[in-house]
N, C-alpha and C positions, 0 to 999 in steps of 0.2 A: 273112707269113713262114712258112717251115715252122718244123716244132717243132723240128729242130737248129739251123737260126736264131735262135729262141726263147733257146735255152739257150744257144746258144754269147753273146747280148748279155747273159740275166741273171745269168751263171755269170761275165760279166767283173770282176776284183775285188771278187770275193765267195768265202765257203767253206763248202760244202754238205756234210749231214749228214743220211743217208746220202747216199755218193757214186752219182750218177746220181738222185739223188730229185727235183730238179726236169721231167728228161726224163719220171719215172715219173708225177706230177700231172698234165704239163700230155699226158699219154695219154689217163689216167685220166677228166679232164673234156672232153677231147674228145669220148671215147665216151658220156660223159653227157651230153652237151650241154651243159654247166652252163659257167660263169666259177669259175677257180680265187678261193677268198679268203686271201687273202694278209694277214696280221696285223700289227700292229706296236704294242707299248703302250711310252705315254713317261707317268711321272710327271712330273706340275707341282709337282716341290720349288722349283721357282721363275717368274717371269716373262716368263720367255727364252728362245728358241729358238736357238743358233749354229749357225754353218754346218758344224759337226762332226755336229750332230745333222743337218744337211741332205748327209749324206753318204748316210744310210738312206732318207731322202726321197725323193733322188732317184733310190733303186733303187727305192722303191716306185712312183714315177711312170712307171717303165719297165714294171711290170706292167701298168698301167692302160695307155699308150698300147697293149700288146698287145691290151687288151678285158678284161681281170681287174675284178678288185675286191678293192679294198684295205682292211679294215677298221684302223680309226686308232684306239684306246682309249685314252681319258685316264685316265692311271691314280687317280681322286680318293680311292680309298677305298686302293690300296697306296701311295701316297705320305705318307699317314697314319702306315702300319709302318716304310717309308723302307728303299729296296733298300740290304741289305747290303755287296754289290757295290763290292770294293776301299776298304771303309774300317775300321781296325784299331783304330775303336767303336762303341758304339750311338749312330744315329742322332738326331737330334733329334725329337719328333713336331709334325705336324704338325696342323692342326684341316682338319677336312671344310669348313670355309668356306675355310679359305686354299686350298686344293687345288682346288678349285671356281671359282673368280674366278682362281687360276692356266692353269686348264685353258681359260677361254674365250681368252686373250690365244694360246695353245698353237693352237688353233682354225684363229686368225685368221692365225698368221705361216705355220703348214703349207699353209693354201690358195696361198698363193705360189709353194707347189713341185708340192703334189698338183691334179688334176684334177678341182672339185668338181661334177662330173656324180652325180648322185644316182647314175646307174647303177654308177658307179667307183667311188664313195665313200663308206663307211659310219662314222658316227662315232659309239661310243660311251663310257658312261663305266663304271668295272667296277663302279662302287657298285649298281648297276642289280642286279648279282647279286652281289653278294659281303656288302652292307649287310643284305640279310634272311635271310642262311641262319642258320640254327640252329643252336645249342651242338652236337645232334646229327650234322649234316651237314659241323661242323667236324671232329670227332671222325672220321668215316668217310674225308675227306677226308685228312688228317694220319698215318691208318692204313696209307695206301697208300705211304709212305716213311719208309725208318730213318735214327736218327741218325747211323747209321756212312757210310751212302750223302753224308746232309748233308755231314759230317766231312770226306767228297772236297772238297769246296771249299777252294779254296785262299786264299781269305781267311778262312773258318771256321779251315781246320786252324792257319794261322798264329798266328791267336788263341787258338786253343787251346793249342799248343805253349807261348806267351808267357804263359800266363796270365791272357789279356786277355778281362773278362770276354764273353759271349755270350747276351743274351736269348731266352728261347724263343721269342718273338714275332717272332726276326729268322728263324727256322727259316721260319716259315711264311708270308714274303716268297715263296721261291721256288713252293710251292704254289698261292700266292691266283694267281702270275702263270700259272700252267700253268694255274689252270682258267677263265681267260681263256680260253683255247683251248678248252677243252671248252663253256664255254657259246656260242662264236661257232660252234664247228667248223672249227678253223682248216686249212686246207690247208699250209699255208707260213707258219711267222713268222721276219721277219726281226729284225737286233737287232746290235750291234755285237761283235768278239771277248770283250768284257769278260762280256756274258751270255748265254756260251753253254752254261755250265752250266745259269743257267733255263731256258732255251730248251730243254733236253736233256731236264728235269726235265718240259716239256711233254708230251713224246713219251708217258713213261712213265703221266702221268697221263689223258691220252686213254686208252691202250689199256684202262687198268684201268673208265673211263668207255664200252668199248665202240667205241671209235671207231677208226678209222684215225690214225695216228698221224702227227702232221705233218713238214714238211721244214723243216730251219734253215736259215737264209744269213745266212750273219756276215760283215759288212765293214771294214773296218781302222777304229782307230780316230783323229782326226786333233789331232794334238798342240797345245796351243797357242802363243803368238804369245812364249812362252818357251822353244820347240823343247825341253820335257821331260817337263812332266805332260801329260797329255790339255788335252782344252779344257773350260775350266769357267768359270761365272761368279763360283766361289765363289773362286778362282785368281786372277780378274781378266786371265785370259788368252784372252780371245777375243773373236770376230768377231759380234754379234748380227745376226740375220734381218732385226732390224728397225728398227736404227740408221741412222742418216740417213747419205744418200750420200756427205757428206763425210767423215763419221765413220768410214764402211766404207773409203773409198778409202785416207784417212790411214794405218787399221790395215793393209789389203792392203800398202803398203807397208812397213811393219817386219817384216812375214816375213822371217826369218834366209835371207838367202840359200842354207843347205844345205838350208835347208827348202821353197823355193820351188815345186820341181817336186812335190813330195806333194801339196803346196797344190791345184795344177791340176790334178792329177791325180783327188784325189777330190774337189773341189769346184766344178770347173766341165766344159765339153764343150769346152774348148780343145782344138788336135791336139796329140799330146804329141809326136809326134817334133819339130816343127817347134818349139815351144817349151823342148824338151830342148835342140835346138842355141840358140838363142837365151840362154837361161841361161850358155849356156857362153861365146859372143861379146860378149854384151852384157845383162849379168844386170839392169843398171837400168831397161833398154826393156823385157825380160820384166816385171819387176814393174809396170809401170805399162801394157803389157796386160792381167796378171791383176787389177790393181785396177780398172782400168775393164770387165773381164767383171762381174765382183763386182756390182757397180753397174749393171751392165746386168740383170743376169739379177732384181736383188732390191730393184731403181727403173724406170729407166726409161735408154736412150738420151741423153732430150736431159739428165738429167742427170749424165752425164758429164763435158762440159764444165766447171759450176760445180764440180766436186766435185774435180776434175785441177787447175781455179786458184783454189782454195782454198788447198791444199795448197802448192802453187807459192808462191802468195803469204806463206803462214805461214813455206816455210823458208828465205824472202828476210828473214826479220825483219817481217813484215807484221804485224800487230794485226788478227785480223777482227773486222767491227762484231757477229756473234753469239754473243758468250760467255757463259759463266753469271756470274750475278749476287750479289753479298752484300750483305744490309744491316747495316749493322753497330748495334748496341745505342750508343749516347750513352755509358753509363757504364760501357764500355769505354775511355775516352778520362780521361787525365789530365792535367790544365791543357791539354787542348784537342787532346792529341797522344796515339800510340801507339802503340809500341814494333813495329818492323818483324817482328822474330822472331814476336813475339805474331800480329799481323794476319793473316802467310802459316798462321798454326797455325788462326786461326779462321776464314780462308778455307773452309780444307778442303785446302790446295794442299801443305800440309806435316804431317804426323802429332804433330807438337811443336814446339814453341819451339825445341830444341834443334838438329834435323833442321836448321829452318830456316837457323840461326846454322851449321853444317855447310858449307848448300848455297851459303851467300853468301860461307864461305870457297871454297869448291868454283868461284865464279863461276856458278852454278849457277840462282840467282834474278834477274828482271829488275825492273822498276818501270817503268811508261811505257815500254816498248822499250828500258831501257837499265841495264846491268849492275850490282846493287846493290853499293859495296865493302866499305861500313859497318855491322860487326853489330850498331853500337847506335844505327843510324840511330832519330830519331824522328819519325813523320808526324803532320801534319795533314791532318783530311780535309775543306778546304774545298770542294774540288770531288771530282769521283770520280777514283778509280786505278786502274790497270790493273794486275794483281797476274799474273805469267809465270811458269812452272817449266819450262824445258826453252824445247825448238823450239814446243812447241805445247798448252801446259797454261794456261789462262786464268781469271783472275776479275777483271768489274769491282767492287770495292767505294764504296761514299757510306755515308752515313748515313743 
């Protein structure tokens, strides 16, 4: 590719900061002969990867098939401070072992997307340099930005404004991320529209470090599977990297149909015109090519098939043989029986007793495949039950 080629693929939904700054890097390394590095740090606040996060992935895997190099940072020691970044409190913290045992599962679900050629791929973690600097080097660090500059954030100000309080400690989330850059030498880091302030915070902290100051590229961020807040797992709204094909296909289909085409658009290499019309003729067949890409791109082909008559099968009323399991305690049971409300609450399938007594007026609860009516039903668990919430919410319970 030439380099307006180059940029005309990486510049496609993305937004760059300064304008023209990816054409000016990928000059820049030309003449040096060098691979642009290209950055990207994800905290392990948790266990999972979704495909929102596999939106940035997969702009990074477009550098690398260029010939780049992408450096991947786990954030173990900022995930500890916990990015401030659209939340209107302080953080939970986290421990250096959770963030650690976070980051290896983080590892394993990105090679999925990225290209793990040593030459393309560089992984590390920030504790490497961020765990040993000094009270001093803190202090020098933290010197090079005001709190009125902070104040610019729009999640800061709003708390401020509110009176909600602000730890100092959350000030220096966006620092520890900028001098990620400075110890890599980032060229380029990418990041979603939500951090693009840190990102920006990056720039300034290089130049003060001497360096050439990087290029941002922010790409949309993709809502979850509730078409409102972002995707989160803390939300319970999304799609994970690494959830089993049936589990992905099922979710691929509940995308809100206004929502479908964003779907495709930032989460897989469908053609969009041709799927744009399809949405619009036949929105059911769309979703169930987007669900079986899903499934291609983050399994395999041949499973496809079982993951499409899974699915199939559950919303004919089927019972599949792989559902999750309860044992239930004995002296939970009185005179031998117990209370239906109770059971679905200690499933897990209902949030209370009450919920439950709700959903059975609601028709809303099944039993064995078949409509519970009675809210003061009382079982026996001589054999096991098949415990239903919805089209496709399962648990078998025995004793």
């Amino acid at each position: 590719m030439t380099i307006d080629e180059q940029v005309k693929l990486l510049e496609r939904g993305a937004t760059i900061i300064p304008e023209g700054g990816i054409k000016d890097k990928l000059e820049l390394v030309q003449k040096e002969k060098r691979q642009l590095r290209v950055k990207l740090g994800v905290d392990p606040s948790s266990s999972d990867l979704h495909i929102g996060h596999a939106v940035i992935l997969r702009k990074m895997r477009q550098f690398q098939d260029l010939g780049h190099k992408v450096i991947l940072i786990i954030g173990d020691f900022t995930a500890m401070i916990g990015d401030p970044t659209g939340k209107n409190k302080t953080r939970p913290a986290l421990s250096l072992e959770e963030t650690r045992k976070n980051g290896e599962t983080y590892i394993a679900q990105a090679s999925k997307i990225l290209d793990s050629d040593p030459k393309k791929l560089e992984i590390r973690r920030n504790s490497e340099w961020l765990e040993p600097m000094g009270f001093a080097e803190v202090i020098k660090l933290s010197s090079n930005y005001t709190v009125a500059r902070m104040l610019e954030r729009d999640d800061f100000t709003k708390r401020y404004k509110s009176g909600i309080p602000i730890s100092v400690h959350e000030f220096m989330y966006p620092l520890a991320q900028a001098y990620d850059s400075v110890a890599i030498n980032a060229d380029i880091e990418l990041g979603g529209t939500d951090q693009l302030f840190n990102l920006l915070v990056g720039r300034d902290i290089q130049k003060e470090y001497g360096q050439i100051p990087q290029v941002t590229l922010t790409t949309p961020l993709l809502e979850g599977l509730d078409g409102i807040e972002k995707m989160s797992k803390s939300l319970n709204n999304y799609i994970a990297i690494a959830e089993s094909a049936e589990s992905m296909f099922k979710k691929a289909m509940q995308v809100n149909d206004d929502m479908l085409y964003r779907y495709i658009e930032l989460s897989t290499n469908l053609d969009l015109v041709k799927m744009k019309e399809l949405i619009r003729t036949d929105v059911k067949k769309a979703h169930r090519i987007y669900a079986a890409e899903l499934v291609r791109i983050y399994h395999s082909e041949s499973d496809i098939k079982n993951a499409e008559e899974r699915y199939d099968y559950v919303a004919k009323g089927g019972i599949p043989d792989d559902i999750a399991e309860y044992k239930l305690d004995k002296n939970e049971l009185e005179d031998g029986k117990i209370w239906v409300c109770k059971l679905y609450a200690l499933s897990g399938l209902t949030q209370s007793n009450a919920e439950a007594k709700r959903m059975i007026k609601n028709r809303g609860l099944r039993l064995n495949g078949e409509k519970i009516e009675d809210t003061n039903l009382q079982l026996s668990l001589d054999k096991p039950l098949v415990l239903q919430r919805g089209k496709d919410k399962f648990v078998k319970v025995s004793l």
